[in-house]
C-alpha positions in Angstrom: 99.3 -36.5 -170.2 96.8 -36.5 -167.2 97.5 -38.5 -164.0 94.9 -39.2 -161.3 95.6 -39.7 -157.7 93.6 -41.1 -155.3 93.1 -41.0 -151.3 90.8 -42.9 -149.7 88.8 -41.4 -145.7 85.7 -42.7 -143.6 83.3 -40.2 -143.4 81.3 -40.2 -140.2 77.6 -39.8 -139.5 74.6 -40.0 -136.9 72.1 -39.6 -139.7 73.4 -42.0 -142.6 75.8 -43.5 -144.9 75.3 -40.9 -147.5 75.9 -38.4 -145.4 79.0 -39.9 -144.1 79.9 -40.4 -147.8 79.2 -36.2 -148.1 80.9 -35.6 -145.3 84.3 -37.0 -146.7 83.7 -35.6 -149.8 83.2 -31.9 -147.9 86.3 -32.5 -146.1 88.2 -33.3 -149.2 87.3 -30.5 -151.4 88.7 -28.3 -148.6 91.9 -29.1 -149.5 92.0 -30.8 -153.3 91.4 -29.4 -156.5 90.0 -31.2 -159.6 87.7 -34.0 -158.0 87.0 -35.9 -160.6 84.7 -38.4 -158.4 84.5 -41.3 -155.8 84.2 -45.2 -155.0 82.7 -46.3 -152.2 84.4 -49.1 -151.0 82.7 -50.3 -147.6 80.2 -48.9 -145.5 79.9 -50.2 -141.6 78.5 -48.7 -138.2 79.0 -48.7 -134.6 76.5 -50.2 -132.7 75.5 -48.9 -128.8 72.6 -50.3 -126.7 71.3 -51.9 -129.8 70.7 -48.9 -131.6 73.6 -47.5 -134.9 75.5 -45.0 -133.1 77.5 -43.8 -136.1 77.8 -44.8 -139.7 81.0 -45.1 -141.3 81.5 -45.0 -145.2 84.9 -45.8 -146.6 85.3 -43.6 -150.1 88.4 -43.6 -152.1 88.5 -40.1 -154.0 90.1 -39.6 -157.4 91.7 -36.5 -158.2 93.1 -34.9 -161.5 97.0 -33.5 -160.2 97.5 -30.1 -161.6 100.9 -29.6 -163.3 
């Protein structure tokens, strides 16, 4: 029988919320095997002089755990 675990990180970008997403998704498969896939669960930015300083994008990434 398979169990999946999840974790969920904000990935941080300059450009874009996709590549905030990526960016969590890099950082994850660093350090976890078997990614089966993602949610994205909110996406929100930081906002300086009027202009988006940084875009956030909250993922929650499910993993197969290896017996």
């Amino acid at each position: 029988m398979a169990v999946i675990k999840t974790i969920d990180l904000v990935g941080v970008s300059t450009n874009s919320w996709r590549d905030a997403a990526h960016k969590a998704l890099d950082e994850a498969s660093k350090t976890l095997r078997g990614i089966e896939g993602f949610d994205v669960l909110e996406t929100s930015a930081i906002v300086e002089d009027n202009e988006i300083a940084e875009y956030h994008t909250h993922v929650r990434i499910r993993f197969r755990l290896d017996r």
